[in-house]
CHARMM-style PDB file with segment names, atoms N, HN, CA, C and O in Angstrom:
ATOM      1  N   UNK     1      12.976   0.355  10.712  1.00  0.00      PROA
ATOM      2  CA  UNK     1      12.841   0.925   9.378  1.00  0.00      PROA
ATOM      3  C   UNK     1      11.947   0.043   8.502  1.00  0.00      PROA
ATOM      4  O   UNK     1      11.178   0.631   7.742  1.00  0.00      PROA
ATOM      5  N   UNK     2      11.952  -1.107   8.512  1.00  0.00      PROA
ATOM      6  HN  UNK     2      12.577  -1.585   9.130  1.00  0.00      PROA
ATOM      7  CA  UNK     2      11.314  -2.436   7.764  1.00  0.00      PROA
ATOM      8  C   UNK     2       9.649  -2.318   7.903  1.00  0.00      PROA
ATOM      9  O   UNK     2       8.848  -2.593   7.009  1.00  0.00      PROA
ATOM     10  N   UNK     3       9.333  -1.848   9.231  1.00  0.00      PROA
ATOM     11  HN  UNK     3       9.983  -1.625   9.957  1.00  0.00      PROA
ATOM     12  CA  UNK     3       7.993  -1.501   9.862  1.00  0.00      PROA
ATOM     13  C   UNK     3       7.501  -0.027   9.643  1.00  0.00      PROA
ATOM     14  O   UNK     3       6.423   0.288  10.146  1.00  0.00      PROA
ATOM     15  N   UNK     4       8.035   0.663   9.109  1.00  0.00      PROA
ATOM     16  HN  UNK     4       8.911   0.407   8.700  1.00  0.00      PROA
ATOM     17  CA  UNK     4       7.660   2.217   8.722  1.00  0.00      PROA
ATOM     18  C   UNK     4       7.548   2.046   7.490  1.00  0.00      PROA
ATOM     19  O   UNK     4       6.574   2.653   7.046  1.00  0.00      PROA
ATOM     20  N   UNK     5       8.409   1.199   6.352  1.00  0.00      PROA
ATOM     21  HN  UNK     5       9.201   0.706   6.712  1.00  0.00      PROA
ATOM     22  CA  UNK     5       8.060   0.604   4.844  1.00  0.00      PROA
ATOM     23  C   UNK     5       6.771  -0.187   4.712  1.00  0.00      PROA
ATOM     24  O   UNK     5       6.208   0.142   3.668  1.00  0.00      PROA
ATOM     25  N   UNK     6       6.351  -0.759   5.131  1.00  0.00      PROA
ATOM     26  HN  UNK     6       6.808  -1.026   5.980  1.00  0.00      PROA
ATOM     27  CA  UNK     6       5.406  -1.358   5.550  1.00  0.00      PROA
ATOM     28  C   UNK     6       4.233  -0.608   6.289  1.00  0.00      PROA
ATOM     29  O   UNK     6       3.250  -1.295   6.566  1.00  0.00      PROA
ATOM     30  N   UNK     7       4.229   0.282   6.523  1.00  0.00      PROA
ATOM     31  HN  UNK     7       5.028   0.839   6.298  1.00  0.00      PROA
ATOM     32  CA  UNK     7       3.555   1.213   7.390  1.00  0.00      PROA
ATOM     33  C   UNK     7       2.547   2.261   5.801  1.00  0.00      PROA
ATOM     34  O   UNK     7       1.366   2.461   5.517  1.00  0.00      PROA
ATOM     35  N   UNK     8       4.019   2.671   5.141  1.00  0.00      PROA
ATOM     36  HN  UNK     8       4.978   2.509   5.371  1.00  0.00      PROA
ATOM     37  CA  UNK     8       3.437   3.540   4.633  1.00  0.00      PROA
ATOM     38  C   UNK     8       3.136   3.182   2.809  1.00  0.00      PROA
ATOM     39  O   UNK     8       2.365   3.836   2.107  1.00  0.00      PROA
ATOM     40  N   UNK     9       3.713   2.357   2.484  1.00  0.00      PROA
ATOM     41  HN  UNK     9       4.339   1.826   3.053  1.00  0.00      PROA
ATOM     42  CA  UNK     9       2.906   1.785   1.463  1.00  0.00      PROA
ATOM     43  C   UNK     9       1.509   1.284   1.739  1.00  0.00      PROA
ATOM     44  O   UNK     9       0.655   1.502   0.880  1.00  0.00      PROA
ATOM     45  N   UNK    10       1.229   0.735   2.675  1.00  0.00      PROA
ATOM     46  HN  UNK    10       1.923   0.557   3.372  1.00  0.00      PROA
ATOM     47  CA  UNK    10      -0.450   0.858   3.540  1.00  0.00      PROA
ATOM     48  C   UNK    10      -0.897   2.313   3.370  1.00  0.00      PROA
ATOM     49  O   UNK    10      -1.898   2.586   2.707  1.00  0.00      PROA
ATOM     50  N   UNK    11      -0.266   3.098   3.879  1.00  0.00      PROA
ATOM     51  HN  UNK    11       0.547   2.877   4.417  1.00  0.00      PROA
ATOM     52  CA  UNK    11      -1.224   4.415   3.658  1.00  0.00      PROA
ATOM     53  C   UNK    11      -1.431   5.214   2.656  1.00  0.00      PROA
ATOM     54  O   UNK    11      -2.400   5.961   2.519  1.00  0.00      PROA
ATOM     55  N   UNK    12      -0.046   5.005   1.546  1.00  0.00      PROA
ATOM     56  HN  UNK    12       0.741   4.398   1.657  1.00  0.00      PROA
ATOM     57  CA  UNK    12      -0.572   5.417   0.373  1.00  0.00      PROA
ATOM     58  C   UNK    12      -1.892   4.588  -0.293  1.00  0.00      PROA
ATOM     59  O   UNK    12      -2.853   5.289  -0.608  1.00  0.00      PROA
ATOM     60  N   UNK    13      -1.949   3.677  -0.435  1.00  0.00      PROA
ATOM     61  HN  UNK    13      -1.168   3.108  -0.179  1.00  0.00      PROA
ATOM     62  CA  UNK    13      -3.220   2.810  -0.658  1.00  0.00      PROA
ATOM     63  C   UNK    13      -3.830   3.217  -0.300  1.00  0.00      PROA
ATOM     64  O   UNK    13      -4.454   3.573  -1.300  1.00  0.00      PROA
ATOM     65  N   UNK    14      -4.697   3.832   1.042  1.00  0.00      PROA
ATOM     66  HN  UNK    14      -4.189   3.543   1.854  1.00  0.00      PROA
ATOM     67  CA  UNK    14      -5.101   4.115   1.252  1.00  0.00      PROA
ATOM     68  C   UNK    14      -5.614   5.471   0.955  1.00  0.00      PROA
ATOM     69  O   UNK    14      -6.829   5.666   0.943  1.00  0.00      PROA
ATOM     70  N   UNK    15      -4.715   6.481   0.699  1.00  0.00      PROA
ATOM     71  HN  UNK    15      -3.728   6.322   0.708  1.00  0.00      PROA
ATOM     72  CA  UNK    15      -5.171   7.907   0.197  1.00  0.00      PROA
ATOM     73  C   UNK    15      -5.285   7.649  -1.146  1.00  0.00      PROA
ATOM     74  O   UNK    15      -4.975   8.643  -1.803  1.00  0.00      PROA
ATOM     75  N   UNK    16      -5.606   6.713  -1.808  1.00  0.00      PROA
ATOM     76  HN  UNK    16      -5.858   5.905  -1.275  1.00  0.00      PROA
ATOM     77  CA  UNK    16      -5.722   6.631  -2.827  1.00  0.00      PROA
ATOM     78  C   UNK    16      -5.172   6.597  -4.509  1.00  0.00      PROA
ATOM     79  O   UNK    16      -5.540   6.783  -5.669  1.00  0.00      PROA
ATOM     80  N   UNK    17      -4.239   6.285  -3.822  1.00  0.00      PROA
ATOM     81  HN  UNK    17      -3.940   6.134  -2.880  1.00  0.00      PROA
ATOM     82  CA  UNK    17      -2.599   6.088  -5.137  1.00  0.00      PROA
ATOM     83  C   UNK    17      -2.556   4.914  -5.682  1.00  0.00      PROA
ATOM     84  O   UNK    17      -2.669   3.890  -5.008  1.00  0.00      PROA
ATOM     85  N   UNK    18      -2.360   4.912  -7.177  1.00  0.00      PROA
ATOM     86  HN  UNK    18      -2.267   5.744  -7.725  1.00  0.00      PROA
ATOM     87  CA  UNK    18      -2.545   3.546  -8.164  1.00  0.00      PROA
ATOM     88  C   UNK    18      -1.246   2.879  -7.388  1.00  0.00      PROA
ATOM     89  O   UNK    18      -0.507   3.408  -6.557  1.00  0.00      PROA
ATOM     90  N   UNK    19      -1.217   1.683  -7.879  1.00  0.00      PROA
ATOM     91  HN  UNK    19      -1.817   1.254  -8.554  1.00  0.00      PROA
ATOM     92  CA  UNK    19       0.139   0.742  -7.236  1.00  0.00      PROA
ATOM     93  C   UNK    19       1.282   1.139  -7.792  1.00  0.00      PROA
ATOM     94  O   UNK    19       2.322   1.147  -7.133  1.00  0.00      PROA
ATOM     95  N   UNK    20       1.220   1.663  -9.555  1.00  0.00      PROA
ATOM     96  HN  UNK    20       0.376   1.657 -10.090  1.00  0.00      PROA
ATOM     97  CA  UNK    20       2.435   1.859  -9.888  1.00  0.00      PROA
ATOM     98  C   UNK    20       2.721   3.257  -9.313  1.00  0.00      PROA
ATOM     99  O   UNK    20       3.916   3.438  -9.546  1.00  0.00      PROA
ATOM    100  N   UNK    21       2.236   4.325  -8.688  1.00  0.00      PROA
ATOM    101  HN  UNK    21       1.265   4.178  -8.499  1.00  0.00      PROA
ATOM    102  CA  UNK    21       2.782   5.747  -8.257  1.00  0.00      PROA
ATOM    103  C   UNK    21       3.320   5.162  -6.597  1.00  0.00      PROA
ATOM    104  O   UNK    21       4.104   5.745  -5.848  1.00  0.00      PROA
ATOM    105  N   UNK    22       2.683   3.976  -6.377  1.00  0.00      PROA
ATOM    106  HN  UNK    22       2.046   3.503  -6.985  1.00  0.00      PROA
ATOM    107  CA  UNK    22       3.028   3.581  -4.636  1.00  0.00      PROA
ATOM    108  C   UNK    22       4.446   2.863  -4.696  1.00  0.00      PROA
ATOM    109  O   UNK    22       5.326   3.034  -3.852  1.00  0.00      PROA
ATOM    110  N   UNK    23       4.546   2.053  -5.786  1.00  0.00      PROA
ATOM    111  HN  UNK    23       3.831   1.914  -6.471  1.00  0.00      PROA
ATOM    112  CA  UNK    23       6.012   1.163  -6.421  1.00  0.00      PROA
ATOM    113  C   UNK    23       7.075   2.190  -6.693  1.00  0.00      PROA
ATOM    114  O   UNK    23       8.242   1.803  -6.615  1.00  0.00      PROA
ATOM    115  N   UNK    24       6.852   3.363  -6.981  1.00  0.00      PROA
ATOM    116  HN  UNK    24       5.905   3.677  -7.044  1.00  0.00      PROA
ATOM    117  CA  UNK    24       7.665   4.297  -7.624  1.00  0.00      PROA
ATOM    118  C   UNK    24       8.093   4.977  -5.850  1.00  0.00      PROA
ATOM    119  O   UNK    24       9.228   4.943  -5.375  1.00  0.00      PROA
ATOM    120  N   UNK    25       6.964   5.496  -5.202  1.00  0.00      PROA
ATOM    121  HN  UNK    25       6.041   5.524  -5.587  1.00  0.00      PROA
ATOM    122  CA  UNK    25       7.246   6.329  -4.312  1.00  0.00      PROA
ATOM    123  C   UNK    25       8.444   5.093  -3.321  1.00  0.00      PROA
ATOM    124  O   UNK    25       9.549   5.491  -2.953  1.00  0.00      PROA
ATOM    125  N   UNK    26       8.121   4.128  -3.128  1.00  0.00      PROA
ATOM    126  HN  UNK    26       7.224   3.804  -3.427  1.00  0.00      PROA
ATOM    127  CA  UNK    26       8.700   3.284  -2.051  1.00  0.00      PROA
ATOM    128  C   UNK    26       9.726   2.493  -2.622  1.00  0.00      PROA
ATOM    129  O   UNK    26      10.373   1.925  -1.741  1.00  0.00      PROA
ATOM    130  N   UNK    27      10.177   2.205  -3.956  1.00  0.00      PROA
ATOM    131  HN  UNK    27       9.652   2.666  -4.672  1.00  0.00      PROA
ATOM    132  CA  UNK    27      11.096   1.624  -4.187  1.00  0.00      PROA
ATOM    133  C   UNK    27      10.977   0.195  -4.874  1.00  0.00      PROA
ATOM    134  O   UNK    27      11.939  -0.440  -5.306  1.00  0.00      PROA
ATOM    135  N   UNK    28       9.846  -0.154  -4.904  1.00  0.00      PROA
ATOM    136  HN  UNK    28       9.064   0.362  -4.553  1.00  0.00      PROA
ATOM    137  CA  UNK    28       9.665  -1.502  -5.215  1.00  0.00      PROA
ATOM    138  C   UNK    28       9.604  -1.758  -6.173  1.00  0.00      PROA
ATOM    139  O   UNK    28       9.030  -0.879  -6.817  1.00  0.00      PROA
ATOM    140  N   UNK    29      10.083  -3.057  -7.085  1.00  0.00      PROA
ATOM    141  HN  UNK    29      10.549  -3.771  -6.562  1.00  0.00      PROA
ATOM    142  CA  UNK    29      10.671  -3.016  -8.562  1.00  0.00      PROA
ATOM    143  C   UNK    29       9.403  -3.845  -9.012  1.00  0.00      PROA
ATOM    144  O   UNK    29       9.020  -3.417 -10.101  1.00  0.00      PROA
ATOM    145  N   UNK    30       8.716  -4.759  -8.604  1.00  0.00      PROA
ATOM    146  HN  UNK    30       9.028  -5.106  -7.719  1.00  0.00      PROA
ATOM    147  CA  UNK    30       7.860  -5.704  -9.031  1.00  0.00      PROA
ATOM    148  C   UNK    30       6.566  -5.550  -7.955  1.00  0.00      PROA
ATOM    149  O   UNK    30       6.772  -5.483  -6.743  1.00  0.00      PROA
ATOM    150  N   UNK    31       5.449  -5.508  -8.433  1.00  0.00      PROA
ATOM    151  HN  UNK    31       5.282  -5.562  -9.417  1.00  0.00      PROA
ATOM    152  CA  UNK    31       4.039  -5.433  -7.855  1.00  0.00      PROA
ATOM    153  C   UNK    31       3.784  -6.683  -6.478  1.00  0.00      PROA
ATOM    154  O   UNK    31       3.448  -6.464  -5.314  1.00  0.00      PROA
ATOM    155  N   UNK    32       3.997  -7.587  -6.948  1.00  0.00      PROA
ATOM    156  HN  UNK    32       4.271  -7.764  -7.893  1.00  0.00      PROA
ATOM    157  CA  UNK    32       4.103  -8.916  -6.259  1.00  0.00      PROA
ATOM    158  C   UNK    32       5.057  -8.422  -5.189  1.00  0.00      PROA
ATOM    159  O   UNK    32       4.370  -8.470  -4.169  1.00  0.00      PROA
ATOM    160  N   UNK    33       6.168  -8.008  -4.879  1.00  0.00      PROA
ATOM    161  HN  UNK    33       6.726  -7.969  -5.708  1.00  0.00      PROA
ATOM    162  CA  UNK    33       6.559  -7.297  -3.670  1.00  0.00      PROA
ATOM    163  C   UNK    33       6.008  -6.386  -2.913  1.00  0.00      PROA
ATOM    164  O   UNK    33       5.843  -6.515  -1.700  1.00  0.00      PROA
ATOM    165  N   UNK    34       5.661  -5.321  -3.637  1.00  0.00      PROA
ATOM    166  HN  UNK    34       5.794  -5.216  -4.622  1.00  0.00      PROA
ATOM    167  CA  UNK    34       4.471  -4.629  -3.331  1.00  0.00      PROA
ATOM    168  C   UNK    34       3.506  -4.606  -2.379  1.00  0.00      PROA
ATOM    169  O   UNK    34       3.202  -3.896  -1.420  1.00  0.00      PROA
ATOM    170  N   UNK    35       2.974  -5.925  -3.102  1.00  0.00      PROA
ATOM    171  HN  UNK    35       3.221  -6.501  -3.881  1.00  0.00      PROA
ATOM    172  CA  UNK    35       1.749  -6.321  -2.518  1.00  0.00      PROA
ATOM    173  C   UNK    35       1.993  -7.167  -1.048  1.00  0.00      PROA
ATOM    174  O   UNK    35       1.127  -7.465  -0.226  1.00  0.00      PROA
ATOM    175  N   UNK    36       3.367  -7.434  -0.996  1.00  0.00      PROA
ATOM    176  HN  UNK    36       4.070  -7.191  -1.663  1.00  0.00      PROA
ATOM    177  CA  UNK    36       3.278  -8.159  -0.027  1.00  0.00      PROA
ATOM    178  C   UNK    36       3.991  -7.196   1.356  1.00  0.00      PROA
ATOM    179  O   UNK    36       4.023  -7.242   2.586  1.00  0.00      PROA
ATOM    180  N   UNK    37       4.272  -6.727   0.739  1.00  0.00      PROA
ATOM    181  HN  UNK    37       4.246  -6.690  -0.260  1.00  0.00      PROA
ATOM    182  CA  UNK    37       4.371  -4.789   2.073  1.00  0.00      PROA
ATOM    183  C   UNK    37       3.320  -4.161   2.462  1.00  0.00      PROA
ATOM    184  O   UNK    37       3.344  -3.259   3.300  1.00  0.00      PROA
ATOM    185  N   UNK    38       1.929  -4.738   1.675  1.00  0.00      PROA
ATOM    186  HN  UNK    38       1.910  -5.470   0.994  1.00  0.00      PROA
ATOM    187  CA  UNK    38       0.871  -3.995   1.794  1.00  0.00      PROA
ATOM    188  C   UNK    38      -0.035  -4.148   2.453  1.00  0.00      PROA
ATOM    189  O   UNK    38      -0.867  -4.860   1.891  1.00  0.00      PROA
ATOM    190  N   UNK    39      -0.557  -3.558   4.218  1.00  0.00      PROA
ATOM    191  HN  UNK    39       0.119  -2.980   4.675  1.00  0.00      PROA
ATOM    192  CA  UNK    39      -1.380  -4.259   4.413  1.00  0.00      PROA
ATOM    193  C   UNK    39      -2.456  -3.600   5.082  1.00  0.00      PROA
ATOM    194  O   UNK    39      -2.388  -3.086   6.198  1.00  0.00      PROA
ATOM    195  N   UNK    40      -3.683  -3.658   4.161  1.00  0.00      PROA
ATOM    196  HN  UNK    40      -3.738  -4.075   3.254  1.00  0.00      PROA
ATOM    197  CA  UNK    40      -4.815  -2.279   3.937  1.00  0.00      PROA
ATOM    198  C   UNK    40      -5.967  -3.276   5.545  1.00  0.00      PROA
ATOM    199  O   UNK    40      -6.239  -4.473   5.638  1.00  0.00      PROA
ATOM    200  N   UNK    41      -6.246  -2.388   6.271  1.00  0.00      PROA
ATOM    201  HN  UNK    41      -6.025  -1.415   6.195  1.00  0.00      PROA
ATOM    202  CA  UNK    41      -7.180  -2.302   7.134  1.00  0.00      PROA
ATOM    203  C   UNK    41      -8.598  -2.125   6.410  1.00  0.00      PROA
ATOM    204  O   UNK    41      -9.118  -1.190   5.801  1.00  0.00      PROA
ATOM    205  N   UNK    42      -9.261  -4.278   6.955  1.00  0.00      PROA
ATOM    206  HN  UNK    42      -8.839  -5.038   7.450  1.00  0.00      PROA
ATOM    207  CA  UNK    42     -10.729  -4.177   6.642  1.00  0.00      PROA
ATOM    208  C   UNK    42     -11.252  -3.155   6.729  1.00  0.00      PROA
ATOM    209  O   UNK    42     -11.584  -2.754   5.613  1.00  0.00      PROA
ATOM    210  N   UNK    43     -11.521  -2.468   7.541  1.00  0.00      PROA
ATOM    211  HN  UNK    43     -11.252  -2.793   8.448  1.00  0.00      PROA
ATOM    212  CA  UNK    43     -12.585  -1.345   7.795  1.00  0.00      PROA
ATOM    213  C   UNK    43     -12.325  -0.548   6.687  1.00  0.00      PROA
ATOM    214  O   UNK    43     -13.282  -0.628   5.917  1.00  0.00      PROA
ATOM    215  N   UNK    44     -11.417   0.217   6.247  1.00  0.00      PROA
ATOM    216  HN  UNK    44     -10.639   0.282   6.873  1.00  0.00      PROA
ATOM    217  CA  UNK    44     -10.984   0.583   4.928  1.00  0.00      PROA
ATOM    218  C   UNK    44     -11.226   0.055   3.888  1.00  0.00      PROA
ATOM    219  O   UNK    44     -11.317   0.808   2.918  1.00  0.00      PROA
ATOM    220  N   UNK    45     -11.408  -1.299   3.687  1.00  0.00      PROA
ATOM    221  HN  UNK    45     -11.334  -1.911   4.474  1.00  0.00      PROA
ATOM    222  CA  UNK    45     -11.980  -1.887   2.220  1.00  0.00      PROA
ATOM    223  C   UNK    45     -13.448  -1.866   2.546  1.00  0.00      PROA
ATOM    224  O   UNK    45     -14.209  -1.328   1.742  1.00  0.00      PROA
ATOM    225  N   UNK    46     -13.818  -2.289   3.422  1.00  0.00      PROA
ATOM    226  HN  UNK    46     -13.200  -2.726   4.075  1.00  0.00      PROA
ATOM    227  CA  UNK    46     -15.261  -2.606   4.217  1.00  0.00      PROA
ATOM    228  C   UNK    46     -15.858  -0.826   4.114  1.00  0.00      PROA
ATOM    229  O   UNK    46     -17.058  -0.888   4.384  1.00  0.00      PROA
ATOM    230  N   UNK    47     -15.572   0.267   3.909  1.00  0.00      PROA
ATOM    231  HN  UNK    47     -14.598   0.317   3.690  1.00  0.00      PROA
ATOM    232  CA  UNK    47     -15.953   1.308   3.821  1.00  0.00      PROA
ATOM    233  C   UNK    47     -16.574   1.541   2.432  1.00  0.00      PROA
ATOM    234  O   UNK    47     -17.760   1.729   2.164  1.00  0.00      PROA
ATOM    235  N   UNK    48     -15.133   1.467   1.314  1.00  0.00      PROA
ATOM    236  HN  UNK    48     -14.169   1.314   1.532  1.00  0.00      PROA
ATOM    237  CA  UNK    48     -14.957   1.621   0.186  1.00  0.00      PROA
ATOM    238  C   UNK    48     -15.845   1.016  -0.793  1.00  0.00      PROA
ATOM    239  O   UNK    48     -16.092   1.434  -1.924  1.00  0.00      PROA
ATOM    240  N   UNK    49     -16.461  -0.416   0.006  1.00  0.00      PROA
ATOM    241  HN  UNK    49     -16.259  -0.756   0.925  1.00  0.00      PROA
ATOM    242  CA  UNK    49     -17.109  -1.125  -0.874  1.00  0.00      PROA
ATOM    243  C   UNK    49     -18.831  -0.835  -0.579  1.00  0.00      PROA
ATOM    244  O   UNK    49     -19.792  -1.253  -1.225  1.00  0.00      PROA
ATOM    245  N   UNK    50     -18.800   0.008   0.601  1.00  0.00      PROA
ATOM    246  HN  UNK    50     -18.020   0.348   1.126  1.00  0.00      PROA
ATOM    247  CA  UNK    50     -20.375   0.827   0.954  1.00  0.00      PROA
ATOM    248  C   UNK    50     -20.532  -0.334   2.242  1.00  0.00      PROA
ATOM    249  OT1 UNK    50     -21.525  -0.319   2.970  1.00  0.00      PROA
TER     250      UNK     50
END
């Protein structure tokens, strides 16, 4: 279960959801937690940035 939380706060990031609608959807009370569930695939930033 710990690895599917982690799974999909990555993919909301990815489809494009501010942090606070991704904090809301998954439960997380503080950003700094958040962020540390979050873990976005270079190629995905490496796209985004051209």
């Amino acid at each position: 279960m710990h690895d599917l939380r982690h799974e999909a706060a990555s993919r909301f990031f990815e489809k494009g959801l501010h942090p606070l609608e991704v904090a809301s959807i998954t439960g997380h009370k503080s950003l700094t937690m958040l962020r540390r569930y979050t873990h976005l695939q270079p190629e995905a930033l490496a796209a985004k940035l051209g």
